[in-house]
C-alpha positions in Angstrom: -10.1 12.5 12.4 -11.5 12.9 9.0 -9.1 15.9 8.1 -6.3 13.6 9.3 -7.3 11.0 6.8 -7.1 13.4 4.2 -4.0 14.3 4.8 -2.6 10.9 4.6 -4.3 10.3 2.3 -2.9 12.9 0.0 -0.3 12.2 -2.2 1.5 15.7 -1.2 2.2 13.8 2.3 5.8 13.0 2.6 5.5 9.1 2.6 7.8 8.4 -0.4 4.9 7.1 -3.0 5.9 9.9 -5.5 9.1 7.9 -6.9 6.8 4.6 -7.1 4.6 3.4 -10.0 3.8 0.8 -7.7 4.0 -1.9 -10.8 2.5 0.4 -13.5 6.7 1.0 -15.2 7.6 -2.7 -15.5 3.9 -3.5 -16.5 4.4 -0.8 -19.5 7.7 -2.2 -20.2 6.4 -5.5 -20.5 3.2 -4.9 -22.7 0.3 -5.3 -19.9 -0.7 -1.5 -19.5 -1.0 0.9 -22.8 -3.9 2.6 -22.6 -7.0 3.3 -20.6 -8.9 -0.2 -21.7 -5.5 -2.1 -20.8 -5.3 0.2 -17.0 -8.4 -0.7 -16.0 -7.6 -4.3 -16.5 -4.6 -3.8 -14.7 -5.8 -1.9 -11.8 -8.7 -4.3 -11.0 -6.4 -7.5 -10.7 -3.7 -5.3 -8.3 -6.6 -4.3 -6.5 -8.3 -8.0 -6.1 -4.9 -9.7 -5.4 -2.1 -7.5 -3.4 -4.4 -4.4 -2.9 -7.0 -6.8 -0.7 -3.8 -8.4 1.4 -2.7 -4.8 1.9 -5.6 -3.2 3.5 -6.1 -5.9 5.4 -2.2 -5.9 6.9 -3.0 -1.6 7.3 -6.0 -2.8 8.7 -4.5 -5.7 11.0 -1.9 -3.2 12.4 -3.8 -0.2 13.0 -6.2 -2.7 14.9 -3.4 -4.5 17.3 -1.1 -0.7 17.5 -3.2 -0.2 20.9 -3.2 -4.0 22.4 -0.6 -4.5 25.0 1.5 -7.1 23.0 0.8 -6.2 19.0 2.9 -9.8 17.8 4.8 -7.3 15.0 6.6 -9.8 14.4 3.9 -12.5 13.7 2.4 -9.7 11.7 5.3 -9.3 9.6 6.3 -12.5 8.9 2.8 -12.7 7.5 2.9 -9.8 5.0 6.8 -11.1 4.0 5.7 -14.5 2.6 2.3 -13.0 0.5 5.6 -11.0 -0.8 7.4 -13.2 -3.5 9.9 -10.6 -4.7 13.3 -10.0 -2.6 13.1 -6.4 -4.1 10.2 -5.6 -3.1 10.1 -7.1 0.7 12.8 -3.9 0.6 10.8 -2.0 -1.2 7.9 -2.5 1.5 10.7 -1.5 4.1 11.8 1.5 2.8 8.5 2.9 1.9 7.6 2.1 5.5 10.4 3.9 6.9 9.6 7.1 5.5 6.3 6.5 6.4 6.9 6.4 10.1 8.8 9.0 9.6 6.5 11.6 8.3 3.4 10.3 10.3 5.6 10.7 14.1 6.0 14.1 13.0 2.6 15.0 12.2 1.3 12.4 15.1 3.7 11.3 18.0 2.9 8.2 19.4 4.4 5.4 21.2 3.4 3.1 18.8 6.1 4.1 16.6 9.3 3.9 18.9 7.3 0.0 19.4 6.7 -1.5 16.2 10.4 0.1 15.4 11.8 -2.1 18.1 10.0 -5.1 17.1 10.9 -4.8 13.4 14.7 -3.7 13.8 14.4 -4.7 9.6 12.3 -2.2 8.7 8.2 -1.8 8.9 6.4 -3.2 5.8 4.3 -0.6 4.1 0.9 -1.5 4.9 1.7 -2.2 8.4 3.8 1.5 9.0 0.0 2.7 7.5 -1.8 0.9 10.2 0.1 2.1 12.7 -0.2 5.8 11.5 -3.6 5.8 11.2 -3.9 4.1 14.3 -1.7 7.3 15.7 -4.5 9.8 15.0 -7.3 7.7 16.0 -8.6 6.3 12.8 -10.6 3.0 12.2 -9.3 0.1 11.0 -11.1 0.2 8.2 -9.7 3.9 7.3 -6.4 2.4 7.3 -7.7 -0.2 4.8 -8.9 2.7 2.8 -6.3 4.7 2.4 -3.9 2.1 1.9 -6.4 1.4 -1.0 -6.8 4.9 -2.4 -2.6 5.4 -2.1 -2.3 1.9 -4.3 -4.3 3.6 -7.2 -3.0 6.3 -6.8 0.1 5.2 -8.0 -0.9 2.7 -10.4 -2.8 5.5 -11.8 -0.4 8.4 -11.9 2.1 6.3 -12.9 0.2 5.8 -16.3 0.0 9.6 -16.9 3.7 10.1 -16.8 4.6 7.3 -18.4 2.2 6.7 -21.6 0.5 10.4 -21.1 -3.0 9.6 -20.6 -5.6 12.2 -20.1 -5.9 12.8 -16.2 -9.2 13.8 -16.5 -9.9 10.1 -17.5 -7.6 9.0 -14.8 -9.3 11.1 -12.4 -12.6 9.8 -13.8 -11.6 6.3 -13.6 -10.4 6.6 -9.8 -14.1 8.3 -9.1 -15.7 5.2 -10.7 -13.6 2.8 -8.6 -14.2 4.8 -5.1 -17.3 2.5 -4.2 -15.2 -0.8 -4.9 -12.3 1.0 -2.7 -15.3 1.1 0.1 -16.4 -2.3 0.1 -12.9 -3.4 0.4 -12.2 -1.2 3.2 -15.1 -2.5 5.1 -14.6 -6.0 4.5 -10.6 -5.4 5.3 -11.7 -3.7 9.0 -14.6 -6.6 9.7 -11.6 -9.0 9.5 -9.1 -6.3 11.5 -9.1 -8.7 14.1 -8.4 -11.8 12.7 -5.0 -13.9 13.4 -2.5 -12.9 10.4 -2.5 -16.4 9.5 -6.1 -16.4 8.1 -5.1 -13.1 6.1 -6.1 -12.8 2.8 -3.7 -14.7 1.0 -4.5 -13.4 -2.7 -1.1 -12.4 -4.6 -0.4 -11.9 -7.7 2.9 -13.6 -8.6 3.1 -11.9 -12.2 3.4 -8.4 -10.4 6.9 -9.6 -8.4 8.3 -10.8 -11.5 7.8 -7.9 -12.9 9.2 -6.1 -10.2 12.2 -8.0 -10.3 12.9 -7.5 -13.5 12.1 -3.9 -13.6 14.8 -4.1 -11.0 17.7 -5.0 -13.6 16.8 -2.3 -15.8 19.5 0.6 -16.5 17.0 3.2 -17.1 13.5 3.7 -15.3 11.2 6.5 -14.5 10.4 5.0 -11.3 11.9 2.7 -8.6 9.1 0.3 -8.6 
């Protein structure tokens, strides 16, 4: 199970992250994130505000992928309104797509054929990383953590292509925050079970303006 993790977890998996600053472009653009000092910053409030509601949705889903009636639907109606932007609610969707598509092939499952059928709109993100996990027998809280570690990932790679920070610092910095990514894996899986109403709840509304601006823009590294 553990070299499973690490293969989803590594950004070489075919999930679709590498075209995806996941905020880190339209924060540059905007003035928010230019160097390491101003990264950090950044990083920290993604992580306390839609980094905590996403491992707790990968969390949620890989914990109801094996119950008889998984209420996707309830589940994803949930994530949908923490999600203020339109663009990305289809971001979400098409990053879980290829998602589902990458982890049937390296895991079949029923599961995926399922939460397909019950979310003929396309899977949110966190939710298709539940349900992967979930494929190869991972924990809840594994789901939580590598939804985690892909976030900063991006955030974080992002930054290197885009203002050319060292990644030795960056690869420094995501060392430093691996304890903080642990905590908020654990506390994401102690709450797996919880009804997706009483879901962390902690957006950050700046980011999805952002995004939809970063969405009328005529040039851009990145799609998000």
């Amino acid at each position: 199970m553990h070299a499973a993790l690490l293969l989803l977890a590594d950004g070489r998996f075919p999930s679709g992250g590498h075209a995806h600053s996941a905020g880190t472009e339209p924060a540059v653009g905007a003035g928010e994130v230019h160097d390491m000092t101003s990264l950090r910053a950044f990083v920290e409030g993604r992580l306390a505000t839609g980094g905590v509601v996403d491992a707790a949705f990968a969390a949620a889903s890989c914990a109801r992928a094996s119950r008889v009636d998984p209420q996707w639907t309830v589940l994803d109606a949930e994530y949908i309104a923490r999600t203020a932007s339109p663009r990305l609610r289809q971001i979400s969707r098409t990053l879980g797509r290829q998602l589902l598509r990458g982890g049937e092939r390296a895991w079949p499952s029923a599961a995926f054929g399922a939460v397909r059928r019950a979310l003929a709109d396309g899977v949110p993100q966190p939710i298709a990383m539940g349900v992967v996990a979930h494929a190869f027998g991972a924990s809840p809280a594994d789901a939580a953590l590598c939804e985690l570690h892909h976030l900063v990932g991006s955030l974080a790679s992002g930054a290197v292509r885009l203002l050319g920070l060292d990644p030795f610092d960056i690869a420094a910095f995501n060392a430093q925050l691996a304890p903080q990514l642990d905590r908020l894996a654990i506390d994401a899986g102690d709450h797996a079970h919880d009804e997706p109403a009483m879901l962390p709840a902690s957006v950050g509304l700046l980011n999805d303006v952002l995004a939809e601006h970063h969405g009328t823009w005529e040039v851009r590294l990145f799609a998000s």
